[in-house]
C-alpha positions in Angstrom: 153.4 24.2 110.2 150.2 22.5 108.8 148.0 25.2 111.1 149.7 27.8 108.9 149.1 26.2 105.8 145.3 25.7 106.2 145.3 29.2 107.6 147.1 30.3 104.3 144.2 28.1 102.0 141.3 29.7 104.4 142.5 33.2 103.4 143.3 32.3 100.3 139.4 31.3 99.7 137.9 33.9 102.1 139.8 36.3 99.6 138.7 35.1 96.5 134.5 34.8 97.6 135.2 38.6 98.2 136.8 39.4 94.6 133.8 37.1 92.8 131.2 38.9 95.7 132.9 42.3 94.2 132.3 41.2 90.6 128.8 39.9 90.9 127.6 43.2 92.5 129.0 44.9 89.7 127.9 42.9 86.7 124.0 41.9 88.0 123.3 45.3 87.8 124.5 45.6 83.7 122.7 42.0 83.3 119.8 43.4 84.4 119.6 46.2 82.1 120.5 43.7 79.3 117.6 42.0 79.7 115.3 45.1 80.1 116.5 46.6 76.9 116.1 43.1 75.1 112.7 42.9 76.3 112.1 46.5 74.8 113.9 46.0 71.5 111.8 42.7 70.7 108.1 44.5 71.8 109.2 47.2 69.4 110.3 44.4 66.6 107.2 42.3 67.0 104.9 45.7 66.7 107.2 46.6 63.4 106.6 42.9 62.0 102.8 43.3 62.8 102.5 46.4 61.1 103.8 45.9 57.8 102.0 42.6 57.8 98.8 44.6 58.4 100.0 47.0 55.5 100.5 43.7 53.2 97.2 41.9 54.1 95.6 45.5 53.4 97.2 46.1 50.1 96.1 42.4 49.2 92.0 43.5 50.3 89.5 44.7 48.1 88.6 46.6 50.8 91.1 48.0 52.4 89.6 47.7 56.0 90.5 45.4 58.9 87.4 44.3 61.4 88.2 46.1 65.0 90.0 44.0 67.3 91.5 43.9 70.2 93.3 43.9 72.5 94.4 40.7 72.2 97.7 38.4 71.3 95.9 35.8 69.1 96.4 37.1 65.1 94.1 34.9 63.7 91.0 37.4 65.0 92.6 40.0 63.0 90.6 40.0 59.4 89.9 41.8 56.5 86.4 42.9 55.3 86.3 41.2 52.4 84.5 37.7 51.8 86.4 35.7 52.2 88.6 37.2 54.8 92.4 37.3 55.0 93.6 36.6 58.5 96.8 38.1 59.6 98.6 35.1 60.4 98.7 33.8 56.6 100.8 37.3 56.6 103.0 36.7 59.9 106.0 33.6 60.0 107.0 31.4 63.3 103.4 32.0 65.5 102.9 29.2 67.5 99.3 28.4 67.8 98.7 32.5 66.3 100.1 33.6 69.3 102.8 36.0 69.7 106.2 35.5 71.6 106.2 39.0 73.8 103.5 39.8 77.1 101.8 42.8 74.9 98.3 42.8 73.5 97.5 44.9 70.3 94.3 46.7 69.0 93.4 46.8 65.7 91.2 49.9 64.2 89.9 49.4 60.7 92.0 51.9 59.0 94.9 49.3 59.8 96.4 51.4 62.7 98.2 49.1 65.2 98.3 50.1 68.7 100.4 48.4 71.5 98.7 47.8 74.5 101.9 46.8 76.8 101.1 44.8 80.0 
C-alpha cells in the first residue's frame, strides 16, 4: 500500500513539472517579445525627449545653431553657438552624470537635426 502511494505522489509530480515545462515554453517566447518591444518603445521615447529639448534650447539661442556632435551618449557636449553656450542637459530631467538610460548614441548637425545611431 505505501509503494502505491509514493507511486501515486511521483506521478503526481512528474505530471505537474510537465504542465509548468508546457507553460514556460509557451510564455518565454511572449516575454521575450515584451522586452524587445520595451526596449524599442523607450529608444523611440528617449529620441522624442531629445528632440524637443533640442527644439527648446534652439528657440532659447540667439543663434539658432547647435555645434556638431556626435555620436555620443553624454548631453552635456551638445551646445549652442552662442557665448555663453546652453548645454542640452540644462534642457533634459533625470540624466545621471549627462548620460542617457538606452545603449544608442546620437549625432547632432547644426541645424538641430537629431539622428539615432542604434548600437
Amino acid at each position: 500500500m505505501q509503494d502505491k502511494n509514493i507511486a501515486v505522489i511521483f506521478l503526481e509530480i512528474f505530471v505537474i513539472v510537465g504542465i509548468l515545462g508546457t507553460l514556460s515554453a509557451v510564455a518565454l517566447p511572449s516575454i521575450g517579445k515584451m522586452f524587445d518591444k520595451g526596449k524599442v518603445e523607450s529608444r523611440d521615447l528617449e529620441l522624442h525627449n531629445i528632440q524637443t529639448a533640442v527644439i527648446e534650447m534652439l528657440c532659447d539661442s540667439s543663434t539658432g545653431t547647435l555645434k556638431p556632435v556626435g555620436p555620443t551618449a553624454d548631453m552635456g557636449l551638445v551646445r549652442t553657438g552662442d557665448t555663453p553656450p546652453l548645454v542640452l542637459t540644462d534642457y533634459l530631467l533625470g540624466l545621471e552624470n549627462n548620460r542617457l538610460r538606452t545603449d544608442c548614441t546620437y549625432n547632432f548637425t547644426a541645424d538641430g537635426t537629431v539622428m539615432q545611431v542604434l548600437p
